[in-house]
N, C-alpha and C positions, 0 to 999 in steps of 0.2 A: 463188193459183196453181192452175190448171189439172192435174190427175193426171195426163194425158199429155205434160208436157212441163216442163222447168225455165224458171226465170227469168234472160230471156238479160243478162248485164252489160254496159256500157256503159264508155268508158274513162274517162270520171268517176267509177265505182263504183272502176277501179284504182287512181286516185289516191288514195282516200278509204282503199283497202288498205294502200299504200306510208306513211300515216300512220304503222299497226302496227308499221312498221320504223324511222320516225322515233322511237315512242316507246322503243323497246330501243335507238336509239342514245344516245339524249339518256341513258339510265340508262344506259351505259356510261359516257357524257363525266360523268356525278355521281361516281361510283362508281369511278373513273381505271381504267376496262379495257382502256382502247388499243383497240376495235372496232371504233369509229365507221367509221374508213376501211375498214374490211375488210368491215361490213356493207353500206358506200354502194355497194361496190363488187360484190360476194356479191346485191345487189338489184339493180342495173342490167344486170348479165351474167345474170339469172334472167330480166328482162324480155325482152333485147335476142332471147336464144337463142330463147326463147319463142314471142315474136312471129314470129321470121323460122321459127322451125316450123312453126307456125301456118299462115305465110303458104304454106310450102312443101309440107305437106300437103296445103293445101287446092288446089293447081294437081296434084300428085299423082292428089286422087282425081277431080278433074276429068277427068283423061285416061282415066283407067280401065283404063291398056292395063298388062300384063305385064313389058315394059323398064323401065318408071318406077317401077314398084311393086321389083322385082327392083336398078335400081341406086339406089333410096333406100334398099331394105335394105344392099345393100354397104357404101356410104358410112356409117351406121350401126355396120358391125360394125367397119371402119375408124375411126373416132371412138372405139370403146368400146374397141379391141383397144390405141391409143394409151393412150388413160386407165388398163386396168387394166396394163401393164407401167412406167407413169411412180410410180405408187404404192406399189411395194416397196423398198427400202432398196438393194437389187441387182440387177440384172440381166445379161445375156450378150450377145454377139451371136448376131441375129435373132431377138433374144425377140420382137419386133414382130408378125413373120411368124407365128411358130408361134403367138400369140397368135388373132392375124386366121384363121387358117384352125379354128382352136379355138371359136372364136367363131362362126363362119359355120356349122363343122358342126353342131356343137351347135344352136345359136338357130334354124338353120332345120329340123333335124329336127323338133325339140321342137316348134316351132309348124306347121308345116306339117300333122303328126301331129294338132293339139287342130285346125286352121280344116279340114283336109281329111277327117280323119276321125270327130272327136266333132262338132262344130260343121257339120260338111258345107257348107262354104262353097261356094259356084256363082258364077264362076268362085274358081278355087281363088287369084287374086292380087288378092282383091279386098280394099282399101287398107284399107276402113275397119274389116278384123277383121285382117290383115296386117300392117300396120304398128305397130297398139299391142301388140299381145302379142309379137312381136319387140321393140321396144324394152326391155317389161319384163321379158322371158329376158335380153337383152344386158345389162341394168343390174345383174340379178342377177349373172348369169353373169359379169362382170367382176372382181364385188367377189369372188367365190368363189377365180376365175383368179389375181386377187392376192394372197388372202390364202394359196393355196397357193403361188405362186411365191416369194411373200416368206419363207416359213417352210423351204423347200427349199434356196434358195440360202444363208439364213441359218445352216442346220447343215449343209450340205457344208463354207462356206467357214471356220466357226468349227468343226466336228468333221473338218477335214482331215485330220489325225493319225489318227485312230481311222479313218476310213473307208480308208484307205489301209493300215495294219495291219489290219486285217479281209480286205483285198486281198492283201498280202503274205505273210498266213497261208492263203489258199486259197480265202478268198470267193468266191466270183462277183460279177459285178457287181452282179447282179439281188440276190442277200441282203445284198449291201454296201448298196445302195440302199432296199432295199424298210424301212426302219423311218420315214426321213425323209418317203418319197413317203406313204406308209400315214398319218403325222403331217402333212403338206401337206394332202391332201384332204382329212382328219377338219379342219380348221380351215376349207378350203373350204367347206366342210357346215353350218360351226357358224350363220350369220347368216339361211340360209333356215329349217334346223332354228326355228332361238330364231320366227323369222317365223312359221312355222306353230303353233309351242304356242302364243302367244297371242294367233291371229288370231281374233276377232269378240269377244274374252273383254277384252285390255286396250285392242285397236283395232281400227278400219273401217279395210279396204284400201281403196283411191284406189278401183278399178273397181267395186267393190261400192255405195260410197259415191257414185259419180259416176251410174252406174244407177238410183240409190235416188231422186235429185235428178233424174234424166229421166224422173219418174214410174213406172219398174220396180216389181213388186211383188217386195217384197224376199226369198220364198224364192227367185224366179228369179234375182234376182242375187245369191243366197247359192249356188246350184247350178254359175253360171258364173264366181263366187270360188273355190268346190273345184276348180273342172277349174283355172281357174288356179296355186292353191297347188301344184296337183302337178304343172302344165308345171314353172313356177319350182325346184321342187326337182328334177326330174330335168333338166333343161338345165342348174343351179349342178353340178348331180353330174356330169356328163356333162363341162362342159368343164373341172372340178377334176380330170378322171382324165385325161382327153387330154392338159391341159396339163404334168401330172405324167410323162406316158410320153413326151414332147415334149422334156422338162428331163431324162430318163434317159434318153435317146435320144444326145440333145447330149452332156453334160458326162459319160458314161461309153462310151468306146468297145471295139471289138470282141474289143480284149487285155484285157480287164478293170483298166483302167485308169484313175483318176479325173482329168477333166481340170479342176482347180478354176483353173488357170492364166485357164480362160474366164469366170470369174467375174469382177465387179469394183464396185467400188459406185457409187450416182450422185452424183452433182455438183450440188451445189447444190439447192435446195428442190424439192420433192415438188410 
């Protein structure tokens, strides 16, 4: 293989990969772990999405223009903003919304800030630095969205009593609030935090690794793995506080009053 460039695969090398999943299935079907359908299934929806990414990127950056770049990101943070409110135990009305605009502000400052001003991108929507570091703010930045929203509504709706006595004795909203929101975003935090202590030490991150494989010499894609790890934790940080002041916004209003009535749990599988 040639130093400037990787060894491109062919769809006979994926089949030869989808083996790998054949053989964790078959060790489930020994081993009676009930996975096999979940795996067949978990691998075909990997490929399907994949591909039709793939295929949709590649007409993206073909156009090169601003709209396309600008509503592949939307629909993006639409996609993510679904996924990270279907993943908590609870939710509200319009946690959707306040999700999606969480997500848009966040993932686009945060990248916009590493392609427009460390990275100096010319023109500043241009796809092929665009589109993947938005993705991997949004992916972050969901799982952080949920794991704060999940943790918020879970002690309103089980510390009801107490947060409402706090209120009855003279709290403010904001000191009745501020222990669970304070506890939502420190658990928001927790999964990039863990990401960063043992990045290059127990793992190769995908972009570093993917660089390494297109010939990159590897402190330059150790350099643009750091500006990474610290989009990724201030976009996770960023949208675990908006979405936190989002959820205190909503479910306590202007009389100091807790509205847990807006709470409710979901319905069926996750």
């Amino acid at each position: 293989m040639p130093d400037s460039g990787a060894i491109v695969l062919q769809y006979p090398d994926l089949l030869i990969a989808a083996c790998l999943v054949v053989a964790a299935g078959a060790l489930s079907f020994v081993m009676r772990l009930r996975l096999e359908r979940r795996l067949a299934v978990a691998a075909v929806r990997t490929t399907v999405q994949l591909l039709l990414v793939g295929y949709v990127l590649k007409w993206v950056f073909s156009l090169d223009r601003a709209y396309a770049v600008a509503g592949a990101a939307l629909l993006m943070a639409a996609f993510a903003s679904r996924a990270a409110v279907r993943r908590p135990t609870r939710t509200f009305s319009g946690a959707t919304g306040r999700a999606f605009l969480t997500l848009v502000f966040s993932g686009f400052l945060t990248t916009l800030t590493v392609t427009g001003v460390i990275v100096g991108v010319q023109p500043w929507h241009k796809a092929q630095y665009v589109i993947p570091l938005l993705g991997m703010v949004l992916g972050n930045g969901l799982t952080g969205l949920s794991l704060c929203m999940d943790h918020i509504l879970e002690t309103l709706s089980e510390r009801r009593d107490e947060v409402e006595m706090e209120l009855a004795l003279g709290a403010t909203r904001w000191e009745a609030a501020r222990g669970p929101l304070s506890e939502g975003i420190r658990r928001g935090m927790i999964p990039v935090i863990n990401m960063m202590t043992v990045v290059g030490i127990v793992s190769l991150p995908g972009m570093m690794t993917g660089q390494i494989l297109q010939g990159a010499d590897p402190l330059d894609a150790v350099k643009y793995q750091i500006v990474v790890m610290f989009m990724l934790s201030a976009g996770t940080g960023l949208a675990s506080i908006l979405m936190a002041l989002l959820i205190y916004r909503r479910l306590f209003n202007p009389r100091h009053q807790l509205r847990a009535e807006l709470i409710r749990k979901r319905r069926g599988p996750l």
